[in-house]
C-alpha positions in Angstrom: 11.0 25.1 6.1 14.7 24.1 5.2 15.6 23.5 1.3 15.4 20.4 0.2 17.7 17.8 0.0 20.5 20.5 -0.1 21.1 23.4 1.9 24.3 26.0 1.3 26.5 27.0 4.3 25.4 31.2 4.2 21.5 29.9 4.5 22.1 27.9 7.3 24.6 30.3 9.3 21.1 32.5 8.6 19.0 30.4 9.7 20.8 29.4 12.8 21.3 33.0 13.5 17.9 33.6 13.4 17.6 31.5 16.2 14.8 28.8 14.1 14.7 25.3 15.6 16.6 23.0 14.1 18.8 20.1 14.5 22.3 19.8 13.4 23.8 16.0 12.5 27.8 15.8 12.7 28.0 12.7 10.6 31.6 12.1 10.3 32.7 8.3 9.8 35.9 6.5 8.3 35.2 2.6 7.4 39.2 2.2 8.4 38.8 4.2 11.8 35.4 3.6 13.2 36.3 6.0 16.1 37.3 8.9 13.8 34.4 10.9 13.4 34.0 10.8 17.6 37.5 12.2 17.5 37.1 14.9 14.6 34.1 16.0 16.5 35.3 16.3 19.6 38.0 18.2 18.2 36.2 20.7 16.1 31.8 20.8 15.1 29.4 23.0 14.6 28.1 25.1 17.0 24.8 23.1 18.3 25.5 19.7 16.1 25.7 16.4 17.9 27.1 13.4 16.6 25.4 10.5 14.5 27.4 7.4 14.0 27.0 5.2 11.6 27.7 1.9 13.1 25.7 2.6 16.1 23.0 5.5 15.4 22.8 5.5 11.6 22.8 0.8 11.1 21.0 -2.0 12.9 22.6 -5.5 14.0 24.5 -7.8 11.8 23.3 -10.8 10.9 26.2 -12.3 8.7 23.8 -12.1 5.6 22.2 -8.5 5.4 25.5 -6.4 5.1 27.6 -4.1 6.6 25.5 -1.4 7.6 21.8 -3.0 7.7 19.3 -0.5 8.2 18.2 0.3 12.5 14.9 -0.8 12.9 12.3 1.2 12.9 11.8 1.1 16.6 15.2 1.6 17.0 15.3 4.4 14.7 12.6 6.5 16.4 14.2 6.2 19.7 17.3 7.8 18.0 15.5 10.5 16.5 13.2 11.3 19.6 17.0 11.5 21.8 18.6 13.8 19.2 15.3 16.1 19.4 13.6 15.0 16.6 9.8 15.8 16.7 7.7 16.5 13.3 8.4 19.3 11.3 11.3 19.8 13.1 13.9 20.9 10.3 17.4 18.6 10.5 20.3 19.4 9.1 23.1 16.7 8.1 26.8 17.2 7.5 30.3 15.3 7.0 33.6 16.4 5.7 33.7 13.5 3.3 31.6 15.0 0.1 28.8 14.4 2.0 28.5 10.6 1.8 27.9 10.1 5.5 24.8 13.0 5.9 23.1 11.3 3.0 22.9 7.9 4.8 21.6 10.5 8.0 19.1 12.3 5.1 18.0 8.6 3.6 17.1 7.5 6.6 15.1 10.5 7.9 13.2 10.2 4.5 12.5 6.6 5.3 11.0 7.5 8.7 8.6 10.0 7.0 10.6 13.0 7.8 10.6 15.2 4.7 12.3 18.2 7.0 15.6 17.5 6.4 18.5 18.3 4.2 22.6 17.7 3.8 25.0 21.1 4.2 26.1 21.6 0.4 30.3 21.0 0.9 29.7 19.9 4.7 31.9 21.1 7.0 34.8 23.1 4.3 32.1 25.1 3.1 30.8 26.4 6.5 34.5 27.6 7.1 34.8 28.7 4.0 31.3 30.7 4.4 33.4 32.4 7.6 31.3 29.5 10.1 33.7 28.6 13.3 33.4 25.3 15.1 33.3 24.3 18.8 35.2 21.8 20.5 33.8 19.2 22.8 31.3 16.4 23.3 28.8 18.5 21.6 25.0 20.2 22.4 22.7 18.2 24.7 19.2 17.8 23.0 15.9 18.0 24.8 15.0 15.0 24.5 11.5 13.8 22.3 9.2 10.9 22.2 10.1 8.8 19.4 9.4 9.9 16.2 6.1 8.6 14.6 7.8 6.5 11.9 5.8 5.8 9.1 3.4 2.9 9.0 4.5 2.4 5.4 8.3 3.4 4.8 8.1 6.3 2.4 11.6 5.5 0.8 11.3 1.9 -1.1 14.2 -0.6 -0.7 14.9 -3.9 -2.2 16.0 -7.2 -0.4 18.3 -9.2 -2.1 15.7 -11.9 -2.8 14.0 -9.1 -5.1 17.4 -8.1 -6.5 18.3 -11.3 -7.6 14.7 -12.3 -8.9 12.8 -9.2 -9.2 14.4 -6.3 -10.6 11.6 -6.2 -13.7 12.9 -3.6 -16.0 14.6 -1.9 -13.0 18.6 -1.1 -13.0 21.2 -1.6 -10.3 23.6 1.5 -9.8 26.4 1.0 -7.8 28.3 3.6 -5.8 31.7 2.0 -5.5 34.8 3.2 -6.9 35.6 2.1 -10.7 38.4 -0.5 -9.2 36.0 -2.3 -7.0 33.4 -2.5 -9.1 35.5 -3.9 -11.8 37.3 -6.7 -8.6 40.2 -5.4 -9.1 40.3 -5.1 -5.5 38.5 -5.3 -2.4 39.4 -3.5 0.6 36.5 -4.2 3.0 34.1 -7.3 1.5 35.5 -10.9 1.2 34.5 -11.6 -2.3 35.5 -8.5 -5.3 33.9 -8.0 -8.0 30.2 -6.6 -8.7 26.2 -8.0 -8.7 26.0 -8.9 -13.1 24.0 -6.2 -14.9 24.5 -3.5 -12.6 25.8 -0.2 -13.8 28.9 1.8 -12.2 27.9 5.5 -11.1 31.3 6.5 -8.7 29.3 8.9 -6.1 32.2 11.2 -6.4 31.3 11.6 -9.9 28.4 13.5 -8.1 30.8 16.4 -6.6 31.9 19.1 -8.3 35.8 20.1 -8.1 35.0 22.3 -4.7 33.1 19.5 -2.6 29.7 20.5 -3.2 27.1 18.6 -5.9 27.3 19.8 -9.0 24.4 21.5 -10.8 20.9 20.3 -10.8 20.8 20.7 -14.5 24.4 18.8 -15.0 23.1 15.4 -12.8 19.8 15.4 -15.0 21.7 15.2 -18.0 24.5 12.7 -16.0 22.0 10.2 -14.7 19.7 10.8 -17.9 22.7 8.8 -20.0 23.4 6.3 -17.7 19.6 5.1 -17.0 18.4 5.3 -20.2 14.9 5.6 -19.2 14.9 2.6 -16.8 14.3 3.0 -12.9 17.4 3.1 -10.5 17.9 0.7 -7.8 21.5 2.0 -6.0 23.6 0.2 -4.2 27.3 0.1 -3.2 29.4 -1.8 -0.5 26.8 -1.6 2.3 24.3 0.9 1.5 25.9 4.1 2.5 27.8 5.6 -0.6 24.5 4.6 -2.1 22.5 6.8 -0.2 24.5 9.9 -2.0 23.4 8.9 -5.4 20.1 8.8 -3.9 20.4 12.1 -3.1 22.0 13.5 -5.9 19.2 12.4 -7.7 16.7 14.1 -5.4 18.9 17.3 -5.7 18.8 17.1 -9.2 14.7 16.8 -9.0 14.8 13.3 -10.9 12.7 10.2 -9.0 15.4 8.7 -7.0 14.6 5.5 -7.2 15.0 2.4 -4.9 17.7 1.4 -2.3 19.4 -2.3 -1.8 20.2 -1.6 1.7 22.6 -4.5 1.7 24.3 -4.2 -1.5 27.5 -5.8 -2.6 28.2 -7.0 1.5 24.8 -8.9 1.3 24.8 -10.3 -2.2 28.7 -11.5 -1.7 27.6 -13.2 1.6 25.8 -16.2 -0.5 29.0 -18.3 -2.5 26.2 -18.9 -4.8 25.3 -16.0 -6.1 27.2 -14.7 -9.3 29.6 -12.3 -9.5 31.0 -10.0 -12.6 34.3 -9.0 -12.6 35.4 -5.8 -15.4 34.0 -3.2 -16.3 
């Protein structure tokens, strides 16, 4: 087995090196440049890694009410898994070269399929160089392809529509990812409507990172999350439930109960003119 939810670059240029099966997730995205990621990879990955994209591998369809970046369907999900090589047990690895914020959507998701194998590369892809790793160039390593992957029956990460947000929270905190300016509406780059869902608390998931890209001590997010939660249960969110999924995880790194995901987040809840909206901090 991999460590879990984090793994450094040296372990993995071990394990690689020792040959163990595994499956490597080039997760690089930009929301301004959808095509980025395709382009970074093909210029430069790592050895073995193929490429998971978020709009297309890593989301489901739009409907005009559940987000941005709505969750893939289960089905949907499994065939993705089974074409990347997938199977139980099968360790995965997930990396980015944006703090990690992309590979913990990838890592989220495998959790939500039932797939506890899986973990993101501490510092992504500046730490394997720095860790002496080279890339490849290309369209990346063709998979064997696997039957799609047994999802669980009962998804073993819980989420929250935004019926249960607005109505349902009972005792329960929201925790959203977004940077300080949007959460306060002092502007809005990517959602029609700025501001943030009232009651919910601001935790920047930079504020995760440590100054050299990779997550800061388990000990330092206790304490970190300890004072902003005061005791009550998480539910993240952020724009569209992506930069979520990285609190989610520092929270798992830092061996705290993660809590709950609103996969739809700000995106869904500012779909509805109805629904309030909180502006400052």
């Amino acid at each position: 087995m991999i460590p879990t939810p984090l793994i450094d670059a040296p372990t993995l240029m071990t394990r690689l090196a020792a040959g163990e099966p595994l499956v490597l997730l080039d997760c690089g995205f930009d929301l301004a440049d959808p095509g980025a990621g395709e382009r970074a990879f093909a210029a430069g990955h790592l050895p073995g890694a193929q490429h998971a994209h978020l709009d297309r591998d890593l989301s489901g369809p739009k409907d005009g009410h559940n987000g941005r970046h709505p969750l893939p369907a289960p089905a949907a999900w499994a065939a993705t898994l089974g074409r990347w090589g997938v199977a139980p047990g099968v360790p995965v690895v997930a990396y980015d070269d944006h703090g990690g914020v992309y590979a913990a959507r990838a890592w989220w998701l495998l959790r939500w399929a039932g797939h506890a194998a899986c973990a993101v590369l501490d510092g992504g892809r500046a730490a394997w160089r720095a860790a002496g790793g080279g890339l490849v160039a290309g369209a990346g390593a063709a998979a064997a392809p696997q039957p799609p992957y047994p999802v669980a029956a009962t998804a073993a990460m819980p989420t929250l529509d935004t019926a249960a947000v607005q109505h349902a929270l009972a005792g329960r905190v929201l925790v959203d990812a977004r940077a300080p300016e949007r959460y306060r509406g002092e502007l809005e780059p990517l959602d029609p409507v700025a501001g943030h869902i009232p009651g919910a608390l601001n935790r920047f998931f930079r504020l995760n990172l440590a100054d050299d890209g990779r997550f800061k001590p388990a000990a330092q997010l206790r304490a970190e999350y300890a004072a902003l939660l005061g005791g009550r249960a998480p539910v993240h969110q952020c724009g569209s439930g992506v930069t979520a999924c990285h609190n989610l995880l520092a929270m798992a790194a830092a061996g705290l109960d993660a809590g709950a995901l609103y996969p739809g987040s700000w995106s869904a809840w500012c779909s509805d003119p109805a629904r309030p909206v909180a502006r400052g901090a």
